[in-house]
C-alpha positions as CSV (number, residue, x, y, z in Angstrom):
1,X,85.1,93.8,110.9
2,X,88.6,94.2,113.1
3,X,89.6,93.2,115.8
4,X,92.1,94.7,117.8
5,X,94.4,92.8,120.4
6,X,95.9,93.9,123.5
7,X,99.9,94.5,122.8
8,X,102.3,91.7,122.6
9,X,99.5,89.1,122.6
10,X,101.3,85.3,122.9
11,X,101.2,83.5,119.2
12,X,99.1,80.2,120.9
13,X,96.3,82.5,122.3
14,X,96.0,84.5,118.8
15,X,96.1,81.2,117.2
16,X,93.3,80.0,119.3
17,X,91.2,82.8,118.7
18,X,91.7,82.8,114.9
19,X,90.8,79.4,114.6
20,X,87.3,79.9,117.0
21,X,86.6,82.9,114.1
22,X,86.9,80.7,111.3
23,X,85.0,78.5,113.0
24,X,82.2,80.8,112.0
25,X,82.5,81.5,108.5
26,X,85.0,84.1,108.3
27,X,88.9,84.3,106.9
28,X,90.8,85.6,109.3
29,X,93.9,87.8,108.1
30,X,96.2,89.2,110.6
31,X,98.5,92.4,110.6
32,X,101.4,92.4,113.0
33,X,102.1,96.1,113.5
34,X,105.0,98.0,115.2
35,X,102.2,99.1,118.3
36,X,99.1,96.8,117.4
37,X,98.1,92.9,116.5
38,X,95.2,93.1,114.1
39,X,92.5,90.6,113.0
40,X,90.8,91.4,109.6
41,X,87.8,89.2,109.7
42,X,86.7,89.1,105.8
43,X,83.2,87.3,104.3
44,X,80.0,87.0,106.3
45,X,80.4,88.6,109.6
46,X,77.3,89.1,110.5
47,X,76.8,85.8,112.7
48,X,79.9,87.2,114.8
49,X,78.8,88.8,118.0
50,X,81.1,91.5,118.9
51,X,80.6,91.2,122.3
52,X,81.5,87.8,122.6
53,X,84.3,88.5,120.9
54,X,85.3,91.4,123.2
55,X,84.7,89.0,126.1
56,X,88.2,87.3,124.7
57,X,90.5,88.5,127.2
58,X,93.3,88.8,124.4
59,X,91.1,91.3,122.4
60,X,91.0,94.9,122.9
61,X,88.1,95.9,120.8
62,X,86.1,95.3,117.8
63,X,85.5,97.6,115.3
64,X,83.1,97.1,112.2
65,X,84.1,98.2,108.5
66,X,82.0,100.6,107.1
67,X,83.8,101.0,103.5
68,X,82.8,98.3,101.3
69,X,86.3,97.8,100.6
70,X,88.0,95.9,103.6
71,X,91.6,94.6,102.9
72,X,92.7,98.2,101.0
73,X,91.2,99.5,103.8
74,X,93.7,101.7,106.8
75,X,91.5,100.0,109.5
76,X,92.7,96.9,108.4
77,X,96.0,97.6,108.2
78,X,96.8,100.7,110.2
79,X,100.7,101.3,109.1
80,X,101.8,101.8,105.4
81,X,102.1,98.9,102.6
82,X,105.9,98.7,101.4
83,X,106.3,96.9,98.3
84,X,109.7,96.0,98.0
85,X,110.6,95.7,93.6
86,X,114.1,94.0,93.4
87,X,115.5,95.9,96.2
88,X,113.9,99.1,95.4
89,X,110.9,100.2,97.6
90,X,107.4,101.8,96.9
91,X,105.9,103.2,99.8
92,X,108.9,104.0,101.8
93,X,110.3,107.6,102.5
94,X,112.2,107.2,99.4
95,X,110.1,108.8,96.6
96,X,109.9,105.8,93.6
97,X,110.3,107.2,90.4
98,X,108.9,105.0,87.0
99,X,110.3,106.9,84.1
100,X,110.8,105.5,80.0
101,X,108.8,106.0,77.0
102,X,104.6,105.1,76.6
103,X,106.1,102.6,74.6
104,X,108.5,100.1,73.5
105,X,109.6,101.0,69.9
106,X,113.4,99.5,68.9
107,X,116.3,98.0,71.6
108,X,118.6,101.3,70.6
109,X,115.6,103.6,71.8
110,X,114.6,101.3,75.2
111,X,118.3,100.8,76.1
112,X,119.3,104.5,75.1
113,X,116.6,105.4,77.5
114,X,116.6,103.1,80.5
115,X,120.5,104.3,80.6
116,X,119.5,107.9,81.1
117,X,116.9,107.6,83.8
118,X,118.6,105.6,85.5
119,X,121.8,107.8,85.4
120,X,118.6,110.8,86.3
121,X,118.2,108.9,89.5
122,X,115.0,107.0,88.3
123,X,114.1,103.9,90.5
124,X,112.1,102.0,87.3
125,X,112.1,101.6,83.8
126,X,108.5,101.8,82.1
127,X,107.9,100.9,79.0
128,X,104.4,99.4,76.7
129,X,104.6,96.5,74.8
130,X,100.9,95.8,74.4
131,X,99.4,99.4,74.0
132,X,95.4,99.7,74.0
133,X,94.6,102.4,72.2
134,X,91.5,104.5,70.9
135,X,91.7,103.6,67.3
136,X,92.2,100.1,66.0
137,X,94.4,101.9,63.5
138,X,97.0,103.4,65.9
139,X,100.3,101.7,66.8
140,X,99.4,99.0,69.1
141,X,103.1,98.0,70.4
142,X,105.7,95.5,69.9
143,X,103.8,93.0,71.7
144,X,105.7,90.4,72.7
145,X,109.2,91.6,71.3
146,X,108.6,94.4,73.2
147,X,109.0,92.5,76.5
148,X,111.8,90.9,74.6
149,X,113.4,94.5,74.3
150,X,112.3,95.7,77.6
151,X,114.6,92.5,79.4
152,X,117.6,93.4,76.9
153,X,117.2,97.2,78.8
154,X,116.9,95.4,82.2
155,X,119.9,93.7,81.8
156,X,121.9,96.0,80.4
157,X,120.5,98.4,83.2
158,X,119.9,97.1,86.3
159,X,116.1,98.8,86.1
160,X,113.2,96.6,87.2
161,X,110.7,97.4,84.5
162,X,107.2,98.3,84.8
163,X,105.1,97.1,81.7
164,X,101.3,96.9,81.2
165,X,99.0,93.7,80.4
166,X,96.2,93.8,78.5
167,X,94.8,90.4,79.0
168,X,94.8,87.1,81.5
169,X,96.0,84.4,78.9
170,X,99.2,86.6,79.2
171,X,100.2,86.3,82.6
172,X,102.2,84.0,83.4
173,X,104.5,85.2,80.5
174,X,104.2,88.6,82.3
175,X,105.3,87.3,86.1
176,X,108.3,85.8,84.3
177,X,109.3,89.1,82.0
178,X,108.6,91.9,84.2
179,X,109.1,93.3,87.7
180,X,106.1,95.2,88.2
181,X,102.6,94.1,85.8
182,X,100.9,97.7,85.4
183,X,97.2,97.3,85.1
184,X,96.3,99.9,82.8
185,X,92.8,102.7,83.1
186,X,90.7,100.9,81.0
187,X,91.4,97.3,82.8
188,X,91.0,98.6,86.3
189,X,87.4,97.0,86.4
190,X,88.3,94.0,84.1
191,X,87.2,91.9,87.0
192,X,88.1,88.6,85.4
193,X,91.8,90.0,84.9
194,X,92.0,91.5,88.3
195,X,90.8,88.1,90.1
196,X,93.9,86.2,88.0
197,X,96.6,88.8,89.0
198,X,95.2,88.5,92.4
199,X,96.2,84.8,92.4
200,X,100.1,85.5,91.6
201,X,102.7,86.8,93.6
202,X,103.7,89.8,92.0
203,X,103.7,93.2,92.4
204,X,100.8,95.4,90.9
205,X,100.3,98.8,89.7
206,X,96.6,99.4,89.3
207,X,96.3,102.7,87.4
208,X,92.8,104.7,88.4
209,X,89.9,104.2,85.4
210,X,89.0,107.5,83.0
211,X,85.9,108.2,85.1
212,X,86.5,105.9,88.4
213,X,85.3,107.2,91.7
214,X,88.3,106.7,94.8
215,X,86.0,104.1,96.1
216,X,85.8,102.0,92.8
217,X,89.4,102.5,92.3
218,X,90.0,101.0,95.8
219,X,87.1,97.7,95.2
220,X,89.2,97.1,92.2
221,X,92.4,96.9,94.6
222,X,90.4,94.9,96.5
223,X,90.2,92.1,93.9
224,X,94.1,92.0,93.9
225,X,93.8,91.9,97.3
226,X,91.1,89.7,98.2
227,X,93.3,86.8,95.9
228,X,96.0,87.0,98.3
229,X,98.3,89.2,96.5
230,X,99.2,91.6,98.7
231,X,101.6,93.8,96.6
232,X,99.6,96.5,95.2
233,X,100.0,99.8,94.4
234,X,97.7,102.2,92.7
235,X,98.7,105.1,90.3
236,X,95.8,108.2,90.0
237,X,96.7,109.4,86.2
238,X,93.8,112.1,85.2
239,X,90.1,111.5,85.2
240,X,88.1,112.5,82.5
241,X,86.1,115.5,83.2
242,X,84.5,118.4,80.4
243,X,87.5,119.9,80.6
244,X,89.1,119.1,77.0
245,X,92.0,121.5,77.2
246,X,94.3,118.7,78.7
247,X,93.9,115.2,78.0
248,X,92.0,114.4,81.0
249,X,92.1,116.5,84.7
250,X,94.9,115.4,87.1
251,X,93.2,114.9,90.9
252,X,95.3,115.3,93.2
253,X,93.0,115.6,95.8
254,X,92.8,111.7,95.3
255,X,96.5,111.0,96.7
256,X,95.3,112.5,100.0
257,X,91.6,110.4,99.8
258,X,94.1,107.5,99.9
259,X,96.6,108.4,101.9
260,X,93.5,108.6,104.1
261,X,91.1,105.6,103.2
262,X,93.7,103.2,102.7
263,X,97.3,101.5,104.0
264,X,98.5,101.2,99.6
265,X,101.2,103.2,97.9
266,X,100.2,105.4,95.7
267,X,101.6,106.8,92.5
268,X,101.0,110.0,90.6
269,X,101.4,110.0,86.4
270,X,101.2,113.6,85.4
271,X,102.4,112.4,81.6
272,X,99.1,110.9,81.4
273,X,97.0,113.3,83.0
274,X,98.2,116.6,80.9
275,X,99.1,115.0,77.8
276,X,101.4,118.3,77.5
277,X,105.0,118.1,78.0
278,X,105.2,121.4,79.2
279,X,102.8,120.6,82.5
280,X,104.7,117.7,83.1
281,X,107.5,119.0,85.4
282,X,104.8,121.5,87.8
283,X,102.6,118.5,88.0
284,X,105.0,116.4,89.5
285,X,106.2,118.9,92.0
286,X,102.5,118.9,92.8
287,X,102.1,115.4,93.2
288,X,105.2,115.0,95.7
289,X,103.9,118.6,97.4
290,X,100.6,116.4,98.4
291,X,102.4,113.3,99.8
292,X,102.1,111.3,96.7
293,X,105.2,108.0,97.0
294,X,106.1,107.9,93.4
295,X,105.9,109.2,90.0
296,X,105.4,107.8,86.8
297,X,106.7,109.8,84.0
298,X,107.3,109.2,80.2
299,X,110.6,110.4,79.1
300,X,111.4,109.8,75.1
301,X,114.9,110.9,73.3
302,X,112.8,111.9,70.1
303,X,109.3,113.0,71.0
304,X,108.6,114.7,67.8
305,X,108.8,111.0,66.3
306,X,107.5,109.1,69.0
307,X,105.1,106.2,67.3
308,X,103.2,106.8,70.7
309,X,101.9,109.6,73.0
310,X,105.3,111.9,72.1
311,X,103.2,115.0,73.0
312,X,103.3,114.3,76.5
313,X,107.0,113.3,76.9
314,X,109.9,114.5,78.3
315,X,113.4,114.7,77.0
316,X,116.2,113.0,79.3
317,X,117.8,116.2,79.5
318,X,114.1,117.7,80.8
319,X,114.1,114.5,83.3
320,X,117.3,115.1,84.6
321,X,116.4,118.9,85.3
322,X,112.8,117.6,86.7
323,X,114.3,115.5,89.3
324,X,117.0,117.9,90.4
325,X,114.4,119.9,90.8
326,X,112.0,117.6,92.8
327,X,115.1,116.9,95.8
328,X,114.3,120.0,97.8
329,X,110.3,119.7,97.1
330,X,110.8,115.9,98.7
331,X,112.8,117.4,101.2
332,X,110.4,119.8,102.8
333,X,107.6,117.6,102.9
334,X,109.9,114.5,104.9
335,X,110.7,112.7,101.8
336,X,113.7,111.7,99.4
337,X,114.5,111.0,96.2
Protein backbone atom coordinates (compact mmCIF):
# COMPACT_ATOMS: atom_id res chain seq x y z
CA UNK A 1 0.00 0.00 0.00
CA UNK A 2 0.96 3.95 -0.88
CA UNK A 3 0.05 6.69 0.11
CA UNK A 4 0.37 9.75 -1.69
CA UNK A 5 0.54 13.39 -0.01
CA UNK A 6 -0.61 16.53 -1.20
CA UNK A 7 2.67 18.71 -2.47
CA UNK A 8 4.97 20.33 -0.10
CA UNK A 9 3.39 18.66 2.91
CA UNK A 10 5.05 20.33 6.34
CA UNK A 11 7.71 17.69 7.94
CA UNK A 12 5.56 17.75 11.65
CA UNK A 13 2.26 16.73 9.88
CA UNK A 14 4.09 13.81 7.83
CA UNK A 15 5.75 12.97 10.92
CA UNK A 16 2.46 12.71 12.67
CA UNK A 17 0.92 10.72 10.22
CA UNK A 18 3.85 8.18 9.92
CA UNK A 19 3.85 7.63 13.51
CA UNK A 20 -0.37 7.01 13.66
CA UNK A 21 0.65 4.18 10.67
CA UNK A 22 3.03 2.49 12.63
CA UNK A 23 0.86 2.67 15.22
CA UNK A 24 -0.83 -0.12 13.33
CA UNK A 25 1.64 -2.58 12.46
CA UNK A 26 3.18 -1.24 9.45
CA UNK A 27 6.92 0.26 8.51
CA UNK A 28 6.52 3.22 7.03
CA UNK A 29 9.21 4.26 4.36
CA UNK A 30 9.02 7.53 2.74
CA UNK A 31 10.13 8.86 -0.80
CA UNK A 32 10.65 12.61 -1.15
CA UNK A 33 10.29 13.12 -4.88
CA UNK A 34 10.94 16.19 -7.12
CA UNK A 35 6.67 16.55 -7.60
CA UNK A 36 5.38 13.95 -4.90
CA UNK A 37 5.85 12.92 -0.97
CA UNK A 38 5.25 9.19 -0.81
CA UNK A 39 4.48 6.76 2.04
CA UNK A 40 5.38 3.06 1.35
CA UNK A 41 3.45 1.31 4.06
CA UNK A 42 5.28 -2.29 4.13
CA UNK A 43 4.05 -5.67 6.36
CA UNK A 44 0.37 -6.32 7.30
CA UNK A 45 -1.75 -3.67 5.80
CA UNK A 46 -4.73 -5.14 5.90
CA UNK A 47 -6.02 -3.62 9.37
CA UNK A 48 -5.39 -0.01 7.57
CA UNK A 49 -8.56 1.45 6.37
CA UNK A 50 -7.93 3.41 3.36
CA UNK A 51 -10.47 5.68 3.93
CA UNK A 52 -9.51 6.73 7.08
CA UNK A 53 -6.49 7.32 5.91
CA UNK A 54 -7.74 9.51 2.96
CA UNK A 55 -9.70 11.36 5.58
CA UNK A 56 -5.99 12.77 6.60
CA UNK A 57 -6.17 16.07 5.16
CA UNK A 58 -2.33 15.87 4.27
CA UNK A 59 -2.99 12.74 2.06
CA UNK A 60 -3.98 12.80 -1.41
CA UNK A 61 -4.73 9.25 -2.01
CA UNK A 62 -4.09 5.73 -1.28
CA UNK A 63 -3.26 3.27 -3.62
CA UNK A 64 -2.88 -0.61 -2.84
CA UNK A 65 0.12 -2.70 -4.29
CA UNK A 66 -0.77 -5.37 -6.36
CA UNK A 67 2.88 -6.82 -7.28
CA UNK A 68 3.99 -8.94 -4.51
CA UNK A 69 7.12 -7.05 -4.69
CA UNK A 70 6.69 -3.60 -2.96
CA UNK A 71 9.93 -1.62 -2.27
CA UNK A 72 11.37 -2.56 -6.10
CA UNK A 73 8.25 -1.58 -6.98
CA UNK A 74 7.71 2.15 -9.34
CA UNK A 75 4.60 2.77 -7.22
CA UNK A 76 6.68 3.03 -4.41
CA UNK A 77 9.15 5.02 -5.69
CA UNK A 78 7.91 6.80 -8.78
CA UNK A 79 11.36 8.57 -10.00
CA UNK A 80 14.52 6.53 -10.86
CA UNK A 81 17.08 4.85 -8.26
CA UNK A 82 20.70 6.46 -8.68
CA UNK A 83 23.37 4.57 -7.21
CA UNK A 84 26.16 6.71 -6.84
CA UNK A 85 29.80 4.08 -6.92
CA UNK A 86 32.71 6.33 -5.79
CA UNK A 87 31.55 9.25 -7.81
CA UNK A 88 30.40 7.35 -10.72
CA UNK A 89 26.61 6.90 -11.17
CA UNK A 90 24.35 3.91 -12.25
CA UNK A 91 21.10 4.99 -13.25
CA UNK A 92 21.73 8.43 -14.39
CA UNK A 93 21.76 9.64 -18.13
CA UNK A 94 25.24 8.61 -18.21
CA UNK A 95 25.40 5.05 -19.63
CA UNK A 96 27.71 2.87 -16.78
CA UNK A 97 29.97 0.67 -18.33
CA UNK A 98 31.49 -2.65 -16.15
CA UNK A 99 34.20 -3.97 -18.41
CA UNK A 100 37.51 -6.59 -17.27
CA UNK A 101 38.00 -10.18 -17.68
CA UNK A 102 35.34 -13.20 -16.11
CA UNK A 103 38.15 -13.50 -13.99
CA UNK A 104 41.06 -12.58 -11.94
CA UNK A 105 44.09 -14.62 -13.24
CA UNK A 106 47.75 -12.73 -12.40
CA UNK A 107 48.27 -8.59 -11.29
CA UNK A 108 50.08 -8.05 -14.90
CA UNK A 109 46.81 -9.37 -16.68
CA UNK A 110 44.12 -7.30 -14.08
CA UNK A 111 46.32 -4.19 -14.14
CA UNK A 112 47.12 -4.56 -17.94
CA UNK A 113 43.38 -4.56 -18.26
CA UNK A 114 41.80 -2.20 -15.88
CA UNK A 115 44.34 0.43 -17.64
CA UNK A 116 42.72 -0.15 -21.05
CA UNK A 117 39.06 0.07 -20.20
CA UNK A 118 39.45 2.66 -18.37
CA UNK A 119 41.54 4.57 -21.05
CA UNK A 120 38.12 2.89 -23.44
CA UNK A 121 36.05 5.14 -21.39
CA UNK A 122 34.79 2.24 -19.08
CA UNK A 123 33.10 3.52 -15.73
CA UNK A 124 34.14 -0.07 -13.74
CA UNK A 125 36.48 -2.64 -13.49
CA UNK A 126 34.98 -6.33 -13.14
CA UNK A 127 36.77 -8.90 -12.38
CA UNK A 128 36.00 -12.89 -10.42
CA UNK A 129 37.87 -13.99 -7.66
CA UNK A 130 35.57 -16.69 -6.47
CA UNK A 131 34.14 -18.19 -9.80
CA UNK A 132 31.21 -20.95 -9.42
CA UNK A 133 31.42 -22.94 -12.03
CA UNK A 134 29.64 -26.14 -13.68
CA UNK A 135 32.36 -28.66 -12.95
CA UNK A 136 34.16 -28.96 -9.64
CA UNK A 137 37.16 -29.55 -11.98
CA UNK A 138 37.21 -26.16 -13.70
CA UNK A 139 39.27 -23.10 -12.55
CA UNK A 140 37.51 -21.80 -9.63
CA UNK A 141 39.51 -18.34 -9.19
CA UNK A 142 42.13 -16.81 -7.19
CA UNK A 143 39.92 -16.48 -4.26
CA UNK A 144 40.98 -14.34 -1.99
CA UNK A 145 44.30 -13.10 -3.80
CA UNK A 146 42.20 -12.35 -6.41
CA UNK A 147 40.58 -9.51 -4.41
CA UNK A 148 44.11 -8.84 -3.40
CA UNK A 149 44.96 -8.33 -7.20
CA UNK A 150 41.71 -6.70 -8.00
CA UNK A 151 42.73 -3.61 -5.13
CA UNK A 152 46.37 -3.49 -6.63
CA UNK A 153 44.28 -2.67 -10.23
CA UNK A 154 42.02 -0.19 -8.26
CA UNK A 155 44.71 1.66 -7.08
CA UNK A 156 46.79 1.74 -9.76
CA UNK A 157 43.53 2.77 -11.77
CA UNK A 158 41.26 4.74 -10.24
CA UNK A 159 38.32 1.93 -11.28
CA UNK A 160 35.85 0.93 -8.54
CA UNK A 161 35.64 -2.73 -9.05
CA UNK A 162 32.80 -4.97 -9.39
CA UNK A 163 33.57 -8.54 -8.01
CA UNK A 164 31.12 -11.45 -7.24
CA UNK A 165 30.48 -13.32 -3.69
CA UNK A 166 29.70 -16.64 -3.44
CA UNK A 167 28.88 -16.99 0.11
CA UNK A 168 27.71 -14.87 3.55
CA UNK A 169 30.80 -15.78 5.78
CA UNK A 170 32.55 -13.56 3.20
CA UNK A 171 31.03 -10.41 3.49
CA UNK A 172 32.30 -8.32 5.50
CA UNK A 173 35.72 -9.02 3.70
CA UNK A 174 33.83 -8.09 0.57
CA UNK A 175 32.22 -4.46 1.87
CA UNK A 176 35.86 -3.68 2.72
CA UNK A 177 37.66 -4.95 -0.76
CA UNK A 178 35.23 -3.97 -3.32
CA UNK A 179 33.07 -1.17 -4.60
CA UNK A 180 30.25 -2.91 -6.00
CA UNK A 181 29.41 -6.96 -4.46
CA UNK A 182 27.90 -8.61 -7.71
CA UNK A 183 25.52 -11.29 -6.79
CA UNK A 184 25.99 -13.80 -9.25
CA UNK A 185 22.71 -16.10 -11.48
CA UNK A 186 22.95 -18.87 -9.41
CA UNK A 187 22.81 -16.87 -5.98
CA UNK A 188 19.93 -14.66 -6.96
CA UNK A 189 17.48 -16.81 -4.81
CA UNK A 190 20.22 -17.75 -2.15
CA UNK A 191 17.78 -16.15 0.25
CA UNK A 192 20.03 -16.55 3.32
CA UNK A 193 22.81 -14.49 1.27
CA UNK A 194 20.49 -12.01 -0.01
CA UNK A 195 18.86 -11.20 3.67
CA UNK A 196 22.88 -10.59 4.84
CA UNK A 197 23.79 -8.21 1.89
CA UNK A 198 20.49 -6.57 2.59
CA UNK A 199 21.87 -5.66 6.13
CA UNK A 200 25.11 -3.71 4.70
CA UNK A 201 25.39 -0.57 3.15
CA UNK A 202 26.77 -1.24 -0.02
CA UNK A 203 25.97 -1.27 -3.44
CA UNK A 204 24.49 -4.50 -5.18
CA UNK A 205 24.41 -5.92 -8.51
CA UNK A 206 21.93 -8.76 -8.47
CA UNK A 207 22.50 -10.56 -11.77
CA UNK A 208 18.98 -12.31 -13.17
CA UNK A 209 18.88 -16.39 -12.39
CA UNK A 210 19.33 -19.07 -15.54
CA UNK A 211 15.62 -19.60 -15.63
CA UNK A 212 14.18 -16.56 -13.27
CA UNK A 213 10.83 -15.01 -14.22
CA UNK A 214 11.03 -10.70 -14.09
CA UNK A 215 8.91 -11.13 -11.10
CA UNK A 216 11.27 -13.53 -9.11
CA UNK A 217 14.18 -11.55 -10.23
CA UNK A 218 12.52 -8.36 -8.71
CA UNK A 219 11.29 -10.55 -4.99
CA UNK A 220 14.94 -11.31 -4.89
CA UNK A 221 15.66 -7.43 -5.04
CA UNK A 222 13.26 -7.16 -2.72
CA UNK A 223 15.29 -9.07 -0.06
CA UNK A 224 18.18 -6.47 -0.60
CA UNK A 225 15.71 -4.12 -0.24
CA UNK A 226 13.51 -5.11 2.42
CA UNK A 227 17.05 -5.16 4.76
CA UNK A 228 17.35 -1.55 4.28
CA UNK A 229 19.91 -1.50 1.62
CA UNK A 230 18.80 0.53 -0.72
CA UNK A 231 21.58 0.42 -3.38
CA UNK A 232 20.57 -2.12 -5.85
CA UNK A 233 20.90 -2.77 -9.22
CA UNK A 234 20.00 -5.66 -11.24
CA UNK A 235 21.88 -7.02 -14.37
CA UNK A 236 19.49 -9.36 -16.99
CA UNK A 237 22.51 -11.63 -18.52
CA UNK A 238 20.68 -14.53 -20.79
CA UNK A 239 18.04 -16.93 -19.62
CA UNK A 240 18.28 -20.37 -20.37
CA UNK A 241 15.81 -21.41 -22.98
CA UNK A 242 16.10 -24.78 -25.67
CA UNK A 243 17.88 -22.74 -27.68
CA UNK A 244 21.56 -24.27 -27.30
CA UNK A 245 23.27 -22.35 -30.18
CA UNK A 246 24.30 -19.54 -27.70
CA UNK A 247 25.08 -20.06 -24.18
CA UNK A 248 21.82 -19.03 -22.93
CA UNK A 249 19.02 -16.32 -24.86
CA UNK A 250 19.71 -12.63 -24.10
CA UNK A 251 15.90 -10.93 -23.15
CA UNK A 252 15.93 -7.83 -23.79
CA UNK A 253 12.45 -7.47 -23.52
CA UNK A 254 13.25 -7.69 -19.70
CA UNK A 255 15.03 -4.14 -19.55
CA UNK A 256 11.81 -2.58 -20.67
CA UNK A 257 9.56 -5.04 -17.96
CA UNK A 258 11.75 -3.16 -15.54
CA UNK A 259 12.10 -0.06 -16.72
CA UNK A 260 8.28 -0.47 -16.27
CA UNK A 261 7.65 -2.46 -12.95
CA UNK A 262 10.25 -1.04 -11.04
CA UNK A 263 12.24 2.52 -9.96
CA UNK A 264 16.17 0.03 -10.01
CA UNK A 265 18.92 0.50 -12.56
CA UNK A 266 19.27 -2.02 -14.64
CA UNK A 267 22.23 -3.51 -16.47
CA UNK A 268 22.58 -5.63 -19.62
CA UNK A 269 25.72 -8.44 -19.93
CA UNK A 270 25.70 -9.55 -23.44
CA UNK A 271 29.22 -11.51 -22.68
CA UNK A 272 27.23 -13.78 -20.67
CA UNK A 273 24.28 -14.14 -22.64
CA UNK A 274 26.02 -15.08 -26.16
CA UNK A 275 29.03 -16.72 -24.90
CA UNK A 276 30.33 -15.65 -28.51
CA UNK A 277 32.68 -12.86 -28.85
CA UNK A 278 31.46 -12.09 -32.09
CA UNK A 279 27.60 -11.14 -30.75
CA UNK A 280 29.11 -9.20 -28.20
CA UNK A 281 29.41 -5.72 -29.77
CA UNK A 282 25.49 -5.97 -31.68
CA UNK A 283 24.17 -7.03 -28.33
CA UNK A 284 25.23 -4.25 -26.60
CA UNK A 285 24.08 -1.70 -29.11
CA UNK A 286 20.89 -3.58 -28.46
CA UNK A 287 20.79 -3.28 -24.93
CA UNK A 288 21.48 0.70 -24.92
CA UNK A 289 18.88 0.78 -28.18
CA UNK A 290 16.08 -0.51 -25.41
CA UNK A 291 16.98 1.92 -22.63
CA UNK A 292 19.12 -0.35 -20.70
CA UNK A 293 21.67 2.15 -17.96
CA UNK A 294 24.73 0.06 -18.19
CA UNK A 295 26.65 -2.70 -19.63
CA UNK A 296 28.65 -5.34 -18.29
CA UNK A 297 31.23 -6.69 -20.68
CA UNK A 298 34.24 -9.00 -20.36
CA UNK A 299 37.20 -7.78 -22.11
CA UNK A 300 40.49 -10.16 -21.91
CA UNK A 301 44.15 -9.20 -23.62
CA UNK A 302 44.54 -13.08 -24.47
CA UNK A 303 41.23 -14.78 -24.88
CA UNK A 304 42.66 -17.81 -26.66
CA UNK A 305 44.36 -18.53 -23.10
CA UNK A 306 41.89 -17.20 -20.84
CA UNK A 307 41.74 -19.89 -17.73
CA UNK A 308 37.96 -18.67 -17.79
CA UNK A 309 35.04 -17.99 -20.25
CA UNK A 310 37.81 -16.55 -23.11
CA UNK A 311 35.19 -17.58 -25.78
CA UNK A 312 33.00 -14.84 -24.90
CA UNK A 313 35.62 -11.99 -24.51
CA UNK A 314 36.59 -9.09 -26.12
CA UNK A 315 39.94 -7.77 -26.94
CA UNK A 316 40.75 -4.09 -25.66
CA UNK A 317 41.26 -3.12 -29.06
CA UNK A 318 37.50 -4.65 -29.86
CA UNK A 319 36.32 -2.64 -26.57
CA UNK A 320 37.63 0.44 -27.60
CA UNK A 321 36.00 0.12 -31.12
CA UNK A 322 32.58 -1.16 -29.17
CA UNK A 323 32.30 1.98 -27.24
CA UNK A 324 33.14 4.34 -29.95
CA UNK A 325 30.66 2.81 -31.50
CA UNK A 326 27.96 2.80 -28.74
CA UNK A 327 28.30 7.14 -28.43
CA UNK A 328 25.93 7.90 -31.21
CA UNK A 329 23.47 4.78 -30.31
CA UNK A 330 23.40 6.55 -26.63
CA UNK A 331 22.90 9.60 -28.26
CA UNK A 332 19.71 9.03 -30.16
CA UNK A 333 18.00 7.36 -27.51
CA UNK A 334 18.83 10.68 -24.76
CA UNK A 335 21.73 8.99 -23.26
CA UNK A 336 25.66 9.29 -22.93
CA UNK A 337 28.48 7.51 -22.51
Amino acid sequence: MIVILKPKPPAAAVAELTEMLEKQGVRVDPVYGTDLTILGLVGDTSRIDPSRVEANRLVERVMSVAEPFKMANKLFHPEPTVVEVAGRSIGANKIAVVAGPCSVETEEQIISVAAEVKAAGASFLRGGAFKPRTSPYAFQGLKYDGLRLLALARQATGLPIVSEIMSPHDIELFAESVDIIQVGARNMQNFDLLKELGRISKPVLLKRGLSATVEEWLMSAEYLLAGGNRQVVLCERGIRTFETYTRNTLDLSAVLAVKKLSHLPVLVDPSHAAGKWWMVADLAKAAVAVGADGLMIEVHNDPAHALCDGQQSIKPDGFRALMEELRPIARAVGREL
